[in-house]
C-alpha positions in Angstrom: 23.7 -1.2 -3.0 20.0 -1.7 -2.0 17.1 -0.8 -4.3 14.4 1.9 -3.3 12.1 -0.7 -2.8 13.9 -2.7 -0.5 12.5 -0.6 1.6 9.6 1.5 0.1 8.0 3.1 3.1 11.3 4.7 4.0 11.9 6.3 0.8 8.3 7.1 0.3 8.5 9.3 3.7 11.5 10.7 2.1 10.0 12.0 -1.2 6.4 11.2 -2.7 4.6 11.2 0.6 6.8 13.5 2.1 4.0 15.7 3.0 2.0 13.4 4.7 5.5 12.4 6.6 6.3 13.1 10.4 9.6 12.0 12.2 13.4 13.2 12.5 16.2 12.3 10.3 16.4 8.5 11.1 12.5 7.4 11.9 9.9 8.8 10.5 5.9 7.7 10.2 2.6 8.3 8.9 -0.1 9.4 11.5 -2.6 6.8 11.9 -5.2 8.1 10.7 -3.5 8.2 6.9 -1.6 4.9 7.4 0.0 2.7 9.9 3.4 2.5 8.0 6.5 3.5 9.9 10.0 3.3 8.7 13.5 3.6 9.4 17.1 3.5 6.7 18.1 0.1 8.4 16.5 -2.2 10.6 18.9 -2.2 13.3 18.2 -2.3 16.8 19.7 0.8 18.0 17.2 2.6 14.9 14.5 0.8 15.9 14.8 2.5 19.5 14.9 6.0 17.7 11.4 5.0 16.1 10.1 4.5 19.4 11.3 7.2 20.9 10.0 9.2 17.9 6.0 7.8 17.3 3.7 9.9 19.7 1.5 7.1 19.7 0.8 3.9 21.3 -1.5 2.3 18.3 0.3 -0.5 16.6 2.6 0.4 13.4 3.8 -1.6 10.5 7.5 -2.2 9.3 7.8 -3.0 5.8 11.5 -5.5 5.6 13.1 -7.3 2.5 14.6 -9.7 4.6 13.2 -11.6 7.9 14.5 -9.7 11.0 15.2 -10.5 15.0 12.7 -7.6 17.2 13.3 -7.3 20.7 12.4 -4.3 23.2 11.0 -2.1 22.9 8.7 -3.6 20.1 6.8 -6.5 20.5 5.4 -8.8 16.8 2.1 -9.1 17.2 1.8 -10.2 14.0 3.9 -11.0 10.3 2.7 -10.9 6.9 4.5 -12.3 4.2 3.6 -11.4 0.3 5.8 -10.4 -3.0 6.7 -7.2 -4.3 5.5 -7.1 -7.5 6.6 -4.3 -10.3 5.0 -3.8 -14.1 7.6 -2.5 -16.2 5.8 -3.0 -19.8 3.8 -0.7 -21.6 0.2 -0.5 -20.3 -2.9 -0.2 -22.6 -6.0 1.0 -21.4 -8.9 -0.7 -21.9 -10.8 0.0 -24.8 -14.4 -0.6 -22.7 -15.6 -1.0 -19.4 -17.3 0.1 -16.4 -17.8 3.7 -15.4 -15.0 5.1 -13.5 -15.4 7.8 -10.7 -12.6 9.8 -9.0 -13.6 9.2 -5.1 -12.9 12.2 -2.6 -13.5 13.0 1.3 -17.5 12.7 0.8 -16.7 8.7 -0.5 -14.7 8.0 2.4 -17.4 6.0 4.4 -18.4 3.9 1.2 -14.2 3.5 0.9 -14.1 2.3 4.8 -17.1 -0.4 4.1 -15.6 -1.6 1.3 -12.3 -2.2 2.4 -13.4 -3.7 6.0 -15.4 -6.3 4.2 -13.1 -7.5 1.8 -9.8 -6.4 3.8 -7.2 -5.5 1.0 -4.6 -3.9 3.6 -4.8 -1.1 6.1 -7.3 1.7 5.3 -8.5 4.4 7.2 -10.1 7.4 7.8 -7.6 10.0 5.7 -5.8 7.2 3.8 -7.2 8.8 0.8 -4.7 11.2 1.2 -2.3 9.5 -0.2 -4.4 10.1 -3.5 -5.9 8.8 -7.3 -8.6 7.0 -5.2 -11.5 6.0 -8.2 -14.2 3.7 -7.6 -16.8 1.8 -9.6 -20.4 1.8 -8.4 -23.5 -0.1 -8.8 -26.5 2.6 -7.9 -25.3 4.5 -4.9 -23.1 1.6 -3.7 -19.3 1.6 -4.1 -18.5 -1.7 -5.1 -14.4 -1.7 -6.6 -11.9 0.8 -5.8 -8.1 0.8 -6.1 -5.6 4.0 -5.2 -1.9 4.6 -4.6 -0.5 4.3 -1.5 3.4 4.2 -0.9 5.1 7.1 -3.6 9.0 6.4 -3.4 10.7 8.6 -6.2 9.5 7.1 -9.3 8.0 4.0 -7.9 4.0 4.4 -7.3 2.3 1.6 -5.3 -1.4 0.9 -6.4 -3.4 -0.1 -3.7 -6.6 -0.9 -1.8 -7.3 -3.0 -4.9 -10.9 -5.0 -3.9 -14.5 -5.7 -4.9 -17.9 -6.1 -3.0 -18.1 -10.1 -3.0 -20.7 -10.0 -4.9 -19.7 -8.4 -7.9 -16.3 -10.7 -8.6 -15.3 -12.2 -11.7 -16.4 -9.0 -13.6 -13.2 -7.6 -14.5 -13.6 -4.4 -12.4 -10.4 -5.1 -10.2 -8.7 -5.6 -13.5 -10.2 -2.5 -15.3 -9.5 0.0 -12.1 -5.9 -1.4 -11.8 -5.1 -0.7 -15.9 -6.1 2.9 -15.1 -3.6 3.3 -12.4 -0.6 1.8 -14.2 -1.9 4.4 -17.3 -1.8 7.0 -14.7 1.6 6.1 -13.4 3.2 5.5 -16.6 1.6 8.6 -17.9 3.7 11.0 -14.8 7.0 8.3 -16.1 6.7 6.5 -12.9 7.1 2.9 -12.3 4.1 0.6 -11.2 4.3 -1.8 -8.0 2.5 -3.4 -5.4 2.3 -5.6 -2.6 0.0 -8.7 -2.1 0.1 -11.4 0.7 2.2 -14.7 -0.6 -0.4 -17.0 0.5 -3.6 -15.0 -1.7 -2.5 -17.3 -4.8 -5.5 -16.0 -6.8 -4.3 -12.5 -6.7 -0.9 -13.8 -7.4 -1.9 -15.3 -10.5 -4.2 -12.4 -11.7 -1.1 -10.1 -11.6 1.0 -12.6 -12.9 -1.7 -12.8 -16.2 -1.9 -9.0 -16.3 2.0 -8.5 -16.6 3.0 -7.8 -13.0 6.8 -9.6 -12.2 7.5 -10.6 -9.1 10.3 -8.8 -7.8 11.1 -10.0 -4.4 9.7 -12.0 -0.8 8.6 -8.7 1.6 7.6 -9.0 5.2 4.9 -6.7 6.7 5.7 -6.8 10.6 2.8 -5.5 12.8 4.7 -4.1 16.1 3.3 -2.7 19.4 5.2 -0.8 22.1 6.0 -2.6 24.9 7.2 0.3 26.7 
């Protein structure tokens, strides 16, 4: 029997993110304005075609696999990213000190879209604070570490959009932002996880250090009509 997070998207479209969700029974997406996750129950290629014929769009989506897969017509791979799934299953503990904390909302969204297209932590656009706990540190006026949740399936919350200005690293601000999320999720009994690319070893090792198991190999598959 496969886990919930085998396939995360899917299961996130089915219940946390459900209202952010479009699609029928068998495909269903996010609009790409709030994300450029699609999803289907099972890879195959007769589901796949039922994706295509369901996304109104033409924009490029993402298909989140546990396993490597074979994509014909009428999808085209413009593009695979391989990372771990990661999950924190002790207790977290909050940090006694740090930085001050701010809950980020619609009017942070252009700081949010500066930050994340100069340090590139993932896909992040325009309504992706939708998906919602969004806080930020700031140095003046200047947003310069932010992490959310993205991908909500049942009790498994996905922090994301994890990053810092370059010139603010090595401060413990990714580290700080990222305790209050698995707080937060713990708090609502929910299970921490993320994603992060295989080949971004110091990330690797920073949630490695922090308590973060990896769980399994994912593959991020970036797919354009052809059709």
């Amino acid at each position: 029997m496969k886990h919930i997070l085998d396939n995360p998207a899917w299961y996130a479209l089915l219940s946390g993110n459900k209202a952010l969700a479009n699609g029928t029974e068998t495909a269903k997406y996010f609009t790409p304005d709030v994300s450029p996750f699609a999803a289907v129950a099972e890879p195959t290629q007769a589901h796949l075609e039922l994706l295509h014929q369901t996304i109104p769009f033409a924009t490029p989506i993402v298909l989140i696999s546990d396993r490597l897969l074979s994509i014909a017509d009428p999808w085209k791979v413009l593009h695979r990213l391989d990372g771990f799934q990661m999950v924190y299953t002790k207790p977290a503990e909050q940090s006694p000190t740090g930085p001050t904390v701010i809950s980020l909302t619609e009017q942070h969204v252009p700081q949010m879209l500066a930050l994340t297209e100069l340090t590139v932590p993932g896909p992040f656009a325009s309504k992706t604070i939708d998906f919602g706990h969004y806080e930020g540190i700031f140095e003046g006026e200047e947003l310069i570490a932010m992490a959310g949740q993205r991908l909500h399936a049942y009790e498994f919350a996905e922090i994301s959009a994890v990053c810092t200005h370059p010139d603010y690293l090595s401060r413990g601000y990714a580290r700080h932002l990222i305790i209050r999320q698995l707080c937060r999720i713990q708090a609502a009994a929910g299970t921490p996880y993320l994603h992060v690319r295989s080949d971004n070893v110091r990330a690797v090792n920073v949630y490695k250090a922090m308590g973060f198991e990896t769980r399994k190999e994912i593959y991020f598959y970036i797919l354009q009509s052809v059709r």
